[in-house]
N, C-alpha and C positions, 0 to 999 in steps of 0.2 A: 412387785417389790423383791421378790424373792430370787427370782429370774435378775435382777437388774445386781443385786447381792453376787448372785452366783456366777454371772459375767465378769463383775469386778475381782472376785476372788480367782476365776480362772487364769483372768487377763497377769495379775499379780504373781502367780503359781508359772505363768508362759514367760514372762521378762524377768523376774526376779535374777535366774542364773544368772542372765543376762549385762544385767549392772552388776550383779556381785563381783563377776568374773570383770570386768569395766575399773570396778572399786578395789579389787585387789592389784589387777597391773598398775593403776597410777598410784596407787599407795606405795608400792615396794619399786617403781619406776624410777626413784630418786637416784643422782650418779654417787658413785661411791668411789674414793679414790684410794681407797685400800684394799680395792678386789686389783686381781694380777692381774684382768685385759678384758676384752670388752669380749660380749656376747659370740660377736663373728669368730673372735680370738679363739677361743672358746669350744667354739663347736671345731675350728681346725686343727686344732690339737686332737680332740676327742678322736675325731675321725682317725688323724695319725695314730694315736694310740691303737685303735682297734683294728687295724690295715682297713682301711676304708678308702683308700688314695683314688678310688674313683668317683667319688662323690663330691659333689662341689658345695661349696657357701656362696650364696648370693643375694644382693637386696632386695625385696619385694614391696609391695605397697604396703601401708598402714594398716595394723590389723587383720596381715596375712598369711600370719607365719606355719609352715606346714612342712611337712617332708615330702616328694616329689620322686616318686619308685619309679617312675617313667623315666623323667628328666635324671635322676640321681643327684637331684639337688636337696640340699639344707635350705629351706627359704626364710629368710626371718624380717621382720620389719625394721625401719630406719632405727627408731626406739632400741631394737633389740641386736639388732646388727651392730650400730657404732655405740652404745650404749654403755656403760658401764656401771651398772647397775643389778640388785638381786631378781629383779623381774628379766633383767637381759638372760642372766647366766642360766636362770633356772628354762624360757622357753627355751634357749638354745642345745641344754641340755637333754632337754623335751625332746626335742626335733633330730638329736642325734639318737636318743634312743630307740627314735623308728627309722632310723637309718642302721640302727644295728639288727633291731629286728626284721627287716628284709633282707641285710646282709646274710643274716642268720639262715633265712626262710622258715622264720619260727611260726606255727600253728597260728597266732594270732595276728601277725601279718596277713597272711593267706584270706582271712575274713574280708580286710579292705580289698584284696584281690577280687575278691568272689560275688564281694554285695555291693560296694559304691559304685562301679562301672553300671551293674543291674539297677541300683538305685536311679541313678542318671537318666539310663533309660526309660524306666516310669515315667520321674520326672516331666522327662522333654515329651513325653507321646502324651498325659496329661495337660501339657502346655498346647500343646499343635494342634489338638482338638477344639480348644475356644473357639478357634478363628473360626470355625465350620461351623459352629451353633448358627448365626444368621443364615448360611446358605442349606443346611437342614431344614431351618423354619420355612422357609421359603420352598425348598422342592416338597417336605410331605407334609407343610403344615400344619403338622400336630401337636401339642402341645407335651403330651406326652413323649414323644421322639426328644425334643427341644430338652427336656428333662432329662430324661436318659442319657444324653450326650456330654450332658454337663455332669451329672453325677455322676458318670463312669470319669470324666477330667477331673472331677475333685479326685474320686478315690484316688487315681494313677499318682495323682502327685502326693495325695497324702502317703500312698504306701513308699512312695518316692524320699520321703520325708525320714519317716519311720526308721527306713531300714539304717540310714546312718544312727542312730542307737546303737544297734548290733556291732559297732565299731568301738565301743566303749569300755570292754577288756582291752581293746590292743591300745587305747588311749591311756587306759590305767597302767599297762604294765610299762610303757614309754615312758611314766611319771617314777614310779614305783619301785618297777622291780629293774629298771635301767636307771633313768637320772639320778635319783633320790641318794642310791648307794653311793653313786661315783661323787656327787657332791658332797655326800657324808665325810668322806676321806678326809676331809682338813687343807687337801691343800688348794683347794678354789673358795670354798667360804669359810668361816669362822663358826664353831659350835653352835655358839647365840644367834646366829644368821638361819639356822635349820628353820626353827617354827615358818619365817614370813617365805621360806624355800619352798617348805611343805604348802604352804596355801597356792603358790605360786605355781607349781606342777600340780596343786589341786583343780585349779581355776582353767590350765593349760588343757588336762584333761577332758575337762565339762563342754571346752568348747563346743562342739560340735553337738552336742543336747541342746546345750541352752540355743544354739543358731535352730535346729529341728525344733524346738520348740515354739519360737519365735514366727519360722515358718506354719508348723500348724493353725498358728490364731490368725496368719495371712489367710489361709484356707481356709477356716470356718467364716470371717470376714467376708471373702468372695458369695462362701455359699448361701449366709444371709442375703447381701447384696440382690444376688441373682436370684434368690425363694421371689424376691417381690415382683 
């Protein structure tokens, strides 16, 4: 009972961010026809403002919005792109201010540089390993080996997991100490608009935990699965 307690609590503590982060974009997602332009708008100015002329705005799928150091793109979803809306302005804002922080090459850019690529890599060599657990079983027949290969593929991908956390200053300071100011100004939102701004670059930020989170209870899942 205690065990079955302590799952559910886990499981609750692993999705929670999850929908909160869900429960704030459609909350503040509503259109608003007294903001100046819509989220794409938005980020295009920004950009101009801070010479950025080489970075792009472009649509991406639903629930994908990200800045893109490669490509030098702003990606933002339909929602947020044609949007007009405090959930539009404030990811868009999000998204430019990691476009200023690599513009910058500020310290906590350099993080995503150094860990997500490495993260990845986990990842994928974690993944690629499954597929060999049957033909392990098969050349050394041990059960032990069989074990060994899967729990070095959990770790790989748990550390895989993990290390996007380590991203979560530079997510904070993209809400914080970039968007949060420039939309303080007054002249994209209104005073009274701050509070659902603030949840709104709160929620932006967490992404990428609550998805790592999310992930992890995939992982422990599998390695039940496969204990039996």
């Amino acid at each position: 009972m205690v065990l079955v307690i302590a799952g559910v609590l886990f499981l609750a503590l692993a999705f929670a961010p999850s929908l909160w982060i869900k429960h704030v974009m459609r909350r503040h997602g509503t259109e608003r026809s007294d903001l100046p332009g819509t989220g794409s708008e938005l980020a295009v100015h920004l950009l101009a403002r801070f010479d950025l002329s080489d970075v792009k705005v472009e649509k991406t799928e639903p629930g994908r919005d990200r800045y893109d150091p490669t490509a030098k793109a702003v990606r933002l979803s339909p929602a947020h792109f044609d949007g007009r809306s405090l959930a539009a302005v404030a990811v868009a804002a999000h998204e430019v201010g990691h476009a200023i922080q690599f513009g910058r090459d500020e310290t906590v850019s350099r993080l995503r540089k150094r860990w997500i690529p490495l993260a990845m890599q986990f990842k994928r060599a974690g993944i690629l390993l499954m597929p060999l657990v049957p033909i392990i079983g098969l050349v050394a027949r041990s059960p032990g080996a069989i074990g060994a290969v899967i729990g070095l593929s959990l770790v790989l991908q748990l550390v895989g997991v993990l290390a996007y956390a380590i991203v979560l200053p530079e997510e904070w300071d993209a809400s914080f100490a970039k968007a949060l100011p420039l939309l303080a100004e007054g002249e994209y939102v209104a005073d009274e608009d701050l509070p659902a701004i603030h949840q709104v670059l709160k929620a932006a930020a967490l992404t990428y935990v609550a998805s790592a989170l999310a992930e992890v209870v995939n992982i422990g899942r599998w390695a039940l699965i496969l204990r039996r």
